[in-house]
N, C-alpha and C positions, 0 to 999 in steps of 0.2 A: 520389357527388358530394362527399359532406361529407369522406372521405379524401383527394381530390386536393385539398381548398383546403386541408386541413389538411399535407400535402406542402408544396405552393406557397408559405402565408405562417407555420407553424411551423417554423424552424432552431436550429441553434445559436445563430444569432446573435440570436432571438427570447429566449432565456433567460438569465440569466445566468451566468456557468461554477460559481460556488460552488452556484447549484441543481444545476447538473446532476452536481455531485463528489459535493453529498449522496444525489441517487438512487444515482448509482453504489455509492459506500461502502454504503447502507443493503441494497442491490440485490447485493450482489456481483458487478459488473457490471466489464468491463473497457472498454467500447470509448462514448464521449459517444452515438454512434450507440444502442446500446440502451437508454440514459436517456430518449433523444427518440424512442425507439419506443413505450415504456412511456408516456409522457404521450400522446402521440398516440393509443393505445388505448384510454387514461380518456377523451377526448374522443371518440372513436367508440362505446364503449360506453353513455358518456352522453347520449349522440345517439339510440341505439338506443333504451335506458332511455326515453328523453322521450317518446320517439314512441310507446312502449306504453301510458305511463303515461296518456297523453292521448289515447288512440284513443279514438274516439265510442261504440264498444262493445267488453267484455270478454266472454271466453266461460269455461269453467269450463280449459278446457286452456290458455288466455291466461294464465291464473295461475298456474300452475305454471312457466311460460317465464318470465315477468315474476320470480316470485321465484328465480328461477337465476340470469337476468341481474342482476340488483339487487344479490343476492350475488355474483358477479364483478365487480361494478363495486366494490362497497367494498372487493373486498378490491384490486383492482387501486388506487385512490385511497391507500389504505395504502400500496399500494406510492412513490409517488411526495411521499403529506405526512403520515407516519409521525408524527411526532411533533404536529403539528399536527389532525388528524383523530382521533388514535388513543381519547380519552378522550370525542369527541362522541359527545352521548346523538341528535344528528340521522342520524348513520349509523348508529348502532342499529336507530332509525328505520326507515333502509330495509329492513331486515330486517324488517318487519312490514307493511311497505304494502300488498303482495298481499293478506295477512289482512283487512284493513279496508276493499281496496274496493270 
């Protein structure tokens, strides 16, 4: 569900062209299309992420999936706010949440 609305109301025209030149540039990406694929995935991954993070119950193999996902999400987030993300001690962060919950 959360990919079709994110289809429907994230486009081009949702962002503005100099974000989308900097993913690209930073991405070596040719085509606006795989800019706005790569945000689209941090928000489906983050979606995914939420929803583990917050399940009513964890089991011991839930954490091992939750710390992979976690770490694909930052590094996918990297991909998209490089310069803005790169030094927060919060996405460190998620690299340890599995651990402590």
């Amino acid at each position: 569900m959360m990919l079709f609305l994110l289809h429907k109301c994230l486009n081009k025209h949702s962002i503005k062209d100099n974000i989308i030149q900097h993913i690209k540039e930073n991405n070596q990406l040719q085509l606006n299309s795989q800019a706005m694929l790569i945000i689209k995935q941090c928000w489906v991954k983050f979606a995914i992420c939420s929803k583990a993070v917050f399940a009513e119950s964890i089991f011991d193999n839930n954490y091992v999936r939750l710390d992979v996902m976690l770490q694909n999400l930052s590094i996918d987030l990297l991909k998209v706010f490089l310069e803005e993300f790169s030094n927060l001690p919060n996405l460190h962060v998620l690299c340890h949440l599995s651990e402590h919950a």
